[in-house]
Every structure is written in structure tokens, then in C-alpha cells.
C-alpha positions as CSV (number, residue, x, y, z in Angstrom):
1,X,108.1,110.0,74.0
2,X,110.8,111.2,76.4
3,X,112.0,109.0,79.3
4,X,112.4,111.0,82.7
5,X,114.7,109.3,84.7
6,X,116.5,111.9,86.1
7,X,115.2,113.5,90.0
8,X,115.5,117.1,90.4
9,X,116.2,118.4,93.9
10,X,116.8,121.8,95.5
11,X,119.6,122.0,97.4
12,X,121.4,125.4,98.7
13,X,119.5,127.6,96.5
14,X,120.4,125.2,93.6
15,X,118.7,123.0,90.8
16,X,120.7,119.4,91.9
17,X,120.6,116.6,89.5
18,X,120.7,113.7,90.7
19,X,122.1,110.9,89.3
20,X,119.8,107.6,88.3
21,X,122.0,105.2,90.1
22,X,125.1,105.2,92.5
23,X,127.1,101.9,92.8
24,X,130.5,101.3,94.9
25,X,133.7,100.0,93.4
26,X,133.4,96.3,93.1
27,X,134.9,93.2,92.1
28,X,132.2,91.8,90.3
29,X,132.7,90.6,87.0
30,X,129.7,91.8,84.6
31,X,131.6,90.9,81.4
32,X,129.7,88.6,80.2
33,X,126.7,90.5,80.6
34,X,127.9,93.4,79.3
35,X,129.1,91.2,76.2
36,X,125.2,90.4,75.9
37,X,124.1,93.6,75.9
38,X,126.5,95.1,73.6
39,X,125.9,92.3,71.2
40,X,121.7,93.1,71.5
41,X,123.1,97.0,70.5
42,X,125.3,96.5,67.5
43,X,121.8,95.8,64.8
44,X,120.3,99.0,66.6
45,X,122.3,101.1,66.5
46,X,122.5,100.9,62.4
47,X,118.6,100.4,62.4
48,X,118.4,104.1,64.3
49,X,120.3,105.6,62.0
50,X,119.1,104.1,58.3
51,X,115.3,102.8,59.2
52,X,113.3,104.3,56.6
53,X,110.8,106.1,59.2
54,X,111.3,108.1,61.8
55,X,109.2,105.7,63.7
56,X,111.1,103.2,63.1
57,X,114.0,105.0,64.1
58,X,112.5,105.8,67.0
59,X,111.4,101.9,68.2
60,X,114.5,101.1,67.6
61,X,116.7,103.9,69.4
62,X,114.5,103.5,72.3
63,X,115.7,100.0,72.5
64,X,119.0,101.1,72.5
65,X,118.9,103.9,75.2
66,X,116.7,101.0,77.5
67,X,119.7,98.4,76.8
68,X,122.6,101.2,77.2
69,X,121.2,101.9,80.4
70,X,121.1,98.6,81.9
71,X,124.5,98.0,80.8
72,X,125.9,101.1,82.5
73,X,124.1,100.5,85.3
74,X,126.4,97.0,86.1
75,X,129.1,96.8,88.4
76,X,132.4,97.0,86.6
77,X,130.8,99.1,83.1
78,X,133.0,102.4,83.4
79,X,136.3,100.3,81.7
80,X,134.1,98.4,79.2
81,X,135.1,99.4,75.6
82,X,132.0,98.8,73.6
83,X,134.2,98.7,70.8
84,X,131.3,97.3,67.9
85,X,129.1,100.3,68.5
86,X,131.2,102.4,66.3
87,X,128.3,105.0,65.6
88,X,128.1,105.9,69.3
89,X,130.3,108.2,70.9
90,X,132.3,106.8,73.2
91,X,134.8,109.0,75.1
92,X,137.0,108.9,78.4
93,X,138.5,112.0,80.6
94,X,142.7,111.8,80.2
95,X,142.4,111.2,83.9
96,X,139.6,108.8,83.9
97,X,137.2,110.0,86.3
98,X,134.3,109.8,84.2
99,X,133.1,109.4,80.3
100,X,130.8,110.3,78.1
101,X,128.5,108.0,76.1
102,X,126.2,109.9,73.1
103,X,124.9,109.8,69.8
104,X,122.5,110.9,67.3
105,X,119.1,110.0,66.0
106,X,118.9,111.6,62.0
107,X,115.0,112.5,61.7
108,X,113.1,113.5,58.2
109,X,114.2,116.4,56.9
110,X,117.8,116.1,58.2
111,X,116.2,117.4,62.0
112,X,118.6,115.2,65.1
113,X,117.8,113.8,68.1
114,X,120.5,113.7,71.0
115,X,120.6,111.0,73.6
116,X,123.7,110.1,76.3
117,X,124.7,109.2,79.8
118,X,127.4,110.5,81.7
119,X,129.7,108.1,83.8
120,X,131.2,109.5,86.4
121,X,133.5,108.8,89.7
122,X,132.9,110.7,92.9
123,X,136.2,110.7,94.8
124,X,134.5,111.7,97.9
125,X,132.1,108.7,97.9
126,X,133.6,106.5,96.6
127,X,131.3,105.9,93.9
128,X,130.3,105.8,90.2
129,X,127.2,108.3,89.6
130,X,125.3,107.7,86.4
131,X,123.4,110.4,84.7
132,X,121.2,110.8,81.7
133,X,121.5,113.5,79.2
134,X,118.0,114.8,77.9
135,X,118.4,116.7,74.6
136,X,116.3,120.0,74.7
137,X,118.1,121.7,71.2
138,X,114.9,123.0,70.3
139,X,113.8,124.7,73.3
140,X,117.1,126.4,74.4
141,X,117.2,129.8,73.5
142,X,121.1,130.7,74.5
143,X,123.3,128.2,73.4
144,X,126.0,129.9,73.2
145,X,125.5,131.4,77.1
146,X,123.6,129.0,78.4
147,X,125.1,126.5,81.3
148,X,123.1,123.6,81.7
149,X,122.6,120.6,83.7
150,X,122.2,116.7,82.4
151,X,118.1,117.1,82.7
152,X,118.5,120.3,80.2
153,X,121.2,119.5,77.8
154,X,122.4,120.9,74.4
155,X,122.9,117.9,72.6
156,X,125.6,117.3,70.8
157,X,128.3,114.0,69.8
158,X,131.6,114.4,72.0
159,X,134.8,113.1,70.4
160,X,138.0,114.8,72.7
161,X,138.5,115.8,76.3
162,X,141.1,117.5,77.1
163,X,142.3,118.3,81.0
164,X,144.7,120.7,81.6
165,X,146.7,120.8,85.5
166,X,145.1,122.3,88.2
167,X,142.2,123.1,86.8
168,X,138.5,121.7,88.1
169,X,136.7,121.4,84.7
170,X,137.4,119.7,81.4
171,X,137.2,121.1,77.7
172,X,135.5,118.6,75.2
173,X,135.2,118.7,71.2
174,X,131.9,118.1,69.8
175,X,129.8,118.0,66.7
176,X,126.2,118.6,66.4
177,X,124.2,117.6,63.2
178,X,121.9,121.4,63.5
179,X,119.4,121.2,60.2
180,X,119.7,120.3,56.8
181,X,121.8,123.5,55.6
182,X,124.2,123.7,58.7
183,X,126.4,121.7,60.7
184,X,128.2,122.8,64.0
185,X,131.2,121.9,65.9
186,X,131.3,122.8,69.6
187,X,133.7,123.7,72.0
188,X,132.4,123.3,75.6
189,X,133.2,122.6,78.9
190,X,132.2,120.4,81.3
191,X,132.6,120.8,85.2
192,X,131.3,118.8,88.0
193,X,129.9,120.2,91.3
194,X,130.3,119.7,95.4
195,X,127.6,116.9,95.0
196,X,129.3,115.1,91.7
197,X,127.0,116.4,89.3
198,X,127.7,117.8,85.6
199,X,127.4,121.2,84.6
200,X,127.7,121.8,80.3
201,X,129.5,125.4,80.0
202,X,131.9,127.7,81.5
203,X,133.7,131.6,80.5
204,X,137.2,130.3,79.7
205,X,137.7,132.4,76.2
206,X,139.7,135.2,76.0
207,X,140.3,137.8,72.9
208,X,137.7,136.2,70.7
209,X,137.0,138.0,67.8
210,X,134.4,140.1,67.4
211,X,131.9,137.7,65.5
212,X,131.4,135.9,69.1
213,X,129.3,138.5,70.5
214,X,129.1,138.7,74.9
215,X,131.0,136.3,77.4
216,X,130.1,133.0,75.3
217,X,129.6,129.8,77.8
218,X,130.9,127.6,74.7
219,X,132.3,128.3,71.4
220,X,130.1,127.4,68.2
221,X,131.1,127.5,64.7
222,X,128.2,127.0,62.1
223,X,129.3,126.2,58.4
224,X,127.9,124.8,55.4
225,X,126.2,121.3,56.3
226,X,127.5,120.8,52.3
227,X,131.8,120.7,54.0
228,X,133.7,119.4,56.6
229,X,135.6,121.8,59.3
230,X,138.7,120.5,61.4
231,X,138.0,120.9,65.3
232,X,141.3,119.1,66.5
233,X,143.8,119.3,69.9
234,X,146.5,119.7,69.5
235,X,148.5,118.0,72.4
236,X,152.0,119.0,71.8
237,X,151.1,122.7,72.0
238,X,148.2,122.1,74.0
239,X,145.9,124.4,71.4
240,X,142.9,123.8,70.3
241,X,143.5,124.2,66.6
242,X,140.4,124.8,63.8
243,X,140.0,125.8,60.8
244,X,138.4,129.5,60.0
245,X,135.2,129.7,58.5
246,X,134.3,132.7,56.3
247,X,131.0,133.0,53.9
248,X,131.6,131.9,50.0
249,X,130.8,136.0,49.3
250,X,131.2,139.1,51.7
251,X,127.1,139.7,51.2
252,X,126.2,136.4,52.4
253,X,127.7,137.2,55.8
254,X,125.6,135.7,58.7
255,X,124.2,132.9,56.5
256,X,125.9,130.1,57.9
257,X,124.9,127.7,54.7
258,X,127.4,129.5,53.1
259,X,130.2,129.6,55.0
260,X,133.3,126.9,54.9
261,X,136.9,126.7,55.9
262,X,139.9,129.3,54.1
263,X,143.0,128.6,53.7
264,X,143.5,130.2,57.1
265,X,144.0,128.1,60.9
266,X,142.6,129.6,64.1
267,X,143.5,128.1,67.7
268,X,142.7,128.8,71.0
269,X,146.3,128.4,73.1
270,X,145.6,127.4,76.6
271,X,147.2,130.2,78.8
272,X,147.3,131.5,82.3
273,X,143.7,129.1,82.9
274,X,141.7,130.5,79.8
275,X,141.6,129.5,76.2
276,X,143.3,132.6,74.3
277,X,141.9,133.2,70.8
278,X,145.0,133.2,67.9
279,X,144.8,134.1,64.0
280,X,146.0,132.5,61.3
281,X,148.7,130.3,63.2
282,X,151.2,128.1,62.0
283,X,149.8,124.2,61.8
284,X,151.9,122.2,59.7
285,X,152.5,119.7,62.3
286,X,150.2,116.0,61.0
287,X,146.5,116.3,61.5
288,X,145.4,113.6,63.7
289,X,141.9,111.8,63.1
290,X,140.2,112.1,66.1
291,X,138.0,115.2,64.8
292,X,136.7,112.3,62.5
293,X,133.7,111.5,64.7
294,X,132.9,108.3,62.8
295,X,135.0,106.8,60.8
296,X,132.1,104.7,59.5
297,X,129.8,105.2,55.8
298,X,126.9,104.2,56.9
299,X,126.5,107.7,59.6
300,X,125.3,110.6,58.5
301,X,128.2,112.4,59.7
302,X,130.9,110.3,57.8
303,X,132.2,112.8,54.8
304,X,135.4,111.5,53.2
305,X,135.9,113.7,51.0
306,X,133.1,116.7,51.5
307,X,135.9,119.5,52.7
308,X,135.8,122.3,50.0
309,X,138.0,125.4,50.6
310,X,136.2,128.4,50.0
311,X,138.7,131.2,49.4
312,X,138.3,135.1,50.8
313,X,136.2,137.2,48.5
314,X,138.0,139.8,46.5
């Protein structure tokens, strides 16, 4: 059963979400009862994950979502770490102006469920907005064009934002868990509006190859659910560095079950305010682990050791 907790509103000509709660800056100390909700978290959010039914799965994440709210709903909450819920995404903006809390609920035949919030500062107000993200995967028809607001999300796990100067919107880094055969990683964009809202998606890519068809909102890759594929920034050159995904034979092109990462490394170099699309570039530089969405076994996305190279048919 889905919770609706988010008001819609029309407002010049526009959908507005608003957000479930608005609080001031304040000196209050909530530690300790953020301590006590974190603590009632850390058994769920294994049981949400490895419960043998789907039921089960679900008593158990609703618990978690009803507690995560109440916590982010404290005075003082947009600093607090929740460091032992290390199967939740947990991320912050470089410039800490708001974060993004979400995670994934595996179902029966490897199907996900997407919940989150969003934490944000309004400048203007003076206030932390919080808003709930409510996963509609299986009713969205354009993913890859779509922009969508918290109350119509594309659910996914974020693990990076990255905020370039003078610029009003903020790239993120996500996975998604899609079905039992495919797996994506996500580049998107999140922007906020006159009003503090979020929006999910923006055109910011330029000379994408010709296998991302139209003016794409975000950047999907689908691969083989069977590998792992490196989605990484890389801060020193400030690209976006990934690896490129072709199909294990030329006939099986556009069956993503078969596709995994060559030899080859794709990036998308941030220039003169768009992401610019570049083959087969030079990344010798360390990886870093942050494309690693959980570095724990007992999450479905955890693959140690799961990245196979396919090489380019003859």
C-alpha cells in the first residue's frame, strides 16, 4: 500500500509539490533521538532486504520509511550521518544545500521497489523543506525524457553529486536494480525550482552517440544484470568517466542481458555548461570506490567480483 504524503498544488500554470514539512534553523539538539531512531532502523533495514517474503519485506520496510520520516522530520537531522544504515543511500550536495536519502526493496523474481526523501535548504526561507520520493518505475513510459517531480519519481539508489560553478542544477550517479536480466546505472540531474521544490532531469548532453536516440532528460546504460559497470567522477578532470557497454555478439544488439563493459572508457567532460560525450579516453588515473554503492554482502547490489569484460565481436 502506498503512503501519500505529498500535497499537489497548482501554481502559475504549474504542478507544485509541496514539501511534507518545513522547519527553521534551530538550536535544538535532537541527537539523542535521532540516535533512537537510527538504532530502531539498523534490524530493518537487513530484514527488507533478506525476509523470505515479499510480505515480510514489505512490514518491515514500511517500518523503516515511517521511522526515517520521523527522524528527518527533527530539528537538527540534515547533518546527522546515519552511519549503521549502510544499505541506505545516503548522499550530500558538495555544497550542502540538501541530500538525498534512498534505497531499495528486492521483490520475487528480482522486481525493486524504490523509496527516499529529499532534504533540502531553501535559502530564501530560511528553511529545511522535506519531500518524499514515490517510485512510479512501472508506470513511466519515458524514462529517458521524462522530468519528474518527487510525487512521480524514477526510482533509483544515488551514490555521487557533483556541482559544477555557476550552474543552478546538480548531476547525480545512480543505480537502479531494473529486472532479473538487467541492471542500469543512471546519470541524472536534479534542479530545484522558484518555490524549493525538486525536479529529476534536465538536456545537458552534447554529441552523444547515436545509440541515445532524441534530446535524453538523463543518461541510462542497461547491461547484463550478470556484471558490474563503472559509473565514477572523476574530480580532477571534472568528467564523468564509465565504462562502454557493447553486446557479447554483434546479433544480439539491443538485448541488454547481453551487453557488458570492453576494454574501452567513455566520459562525458563537463564543458561550456553541458556534459560533452568522449570515446575511448585515457583513464589510467586510480579508480575510486564511490561507484560501489554498497560496500556490504548482504545487498543485492554488492558484486565483488561479478565484472567480466566482454571483448568486441570479430
Amino acid at each position: 500500500m502506498r503512503i501519500h504524503l505529498v500535497a499537489i498544488t497548482l501554481f502559475s500554470g504549474l504542478f507544485l509539490v509541496q514539501p511534507i514539512s518545513s522547519y527553521a534553523t534551530s538550536p535544538v539538539d535532537s541527537s539523542f533521538m535521532l540516535r533512537v531512531y537510527e538504532d530502531s532502523m539498523k534490524s530493518l533495514q537487513y530484514v527488507r532486504i533478506n525476509a523470505r517474503t515479499d510480505k515480510e519485506k514489505d512490514t518491515a520496510n514500511a517500518r523503516l520509511f515511517i521511522l526515517m520520516k520521523k527522524a528527518l522530520l527533527l530539528p537538527g537531522s540534515f547533518n546527522y550521518p546515519f552511519d549503521s544504515l549502510a544499505t541506505i543511500g545516503i548522499v550530500m550536495s558538495p555544497d550542502k544545500q540538501f541530500r538525498l536519502i534512498t534505497w531499495d526493496v528486492p521483490k520475487e523474481g528480482c522486481a525493486f521497489g524504490y523509496y527516499g526523501f529529499v532534504q533540502a535548504y531553501n535559502p530564501a526561507k530560511k528553511k529545511y523543506n522535506l519531500f518524499v520520493l514515490e517510485d512510479h518505475s512501472a508506470d513511466i513510459t519515458t524514462p529517458k525524457t521524462g522530468v519528474f517531480t518527487p510525487d512521480k519519481w524514477l526510482g533509483m539508489i544515488y551514490y555521487k553529486i557533483i556541482k559544477q560553478k555557476d550552474t543552478k542544477f546538480y548531476t547525480l550517479l545512480a543505480w537502479q536494480g531494473y529486472n532479473k536480466m538487467i541492471t542500469h546505472k543512471v546519470i541524472d540531474v536534479i534542479s530545484f525550482n522558484s518555490q524549493g521544490a525538486p525536479l529529476f532531469g534536465k538536456s545537458v548532453y552534447k554529441k552523444l552517440p547515436a545509440s541515445f536516440r532524441g534530446n535524453p532528460k538523463r543518461v541510462i546504460f542497461e547491461y547484463s544484470a550478470e556484471v558490474t559497470m563503472t559509473l565514477r567522477y572523476d574530480e580532477s578532470k571534472d568528467r564523468i568517466l564509465f565504462d562502454h557497454l557493447i553486446p557479447i555478439d554483434d546479433g544480439l544488439k539491443g538485448q541488454y542481458q547481453y551487453y557488458g563493459p570492453s576494454f574501452q572508457i567513455d566520459a562525458m567532460e563537463w564543458k561550456n555548461g553541458e556534459w560533452n560525450y568522449m570515446a575511448d579516453v585515457d583513464a589510467r588515473n586510480p579508480k575510486e570506490k564511490e561507484d560501489q554503492l554498497f560496500n556490504n554482502p548482504k545487498h543485492p547490489t554488492y558484486q565483488p567480483d561479478k565484472k567480466a569484460i566482454y571483448t568486441a565481436p570479430h
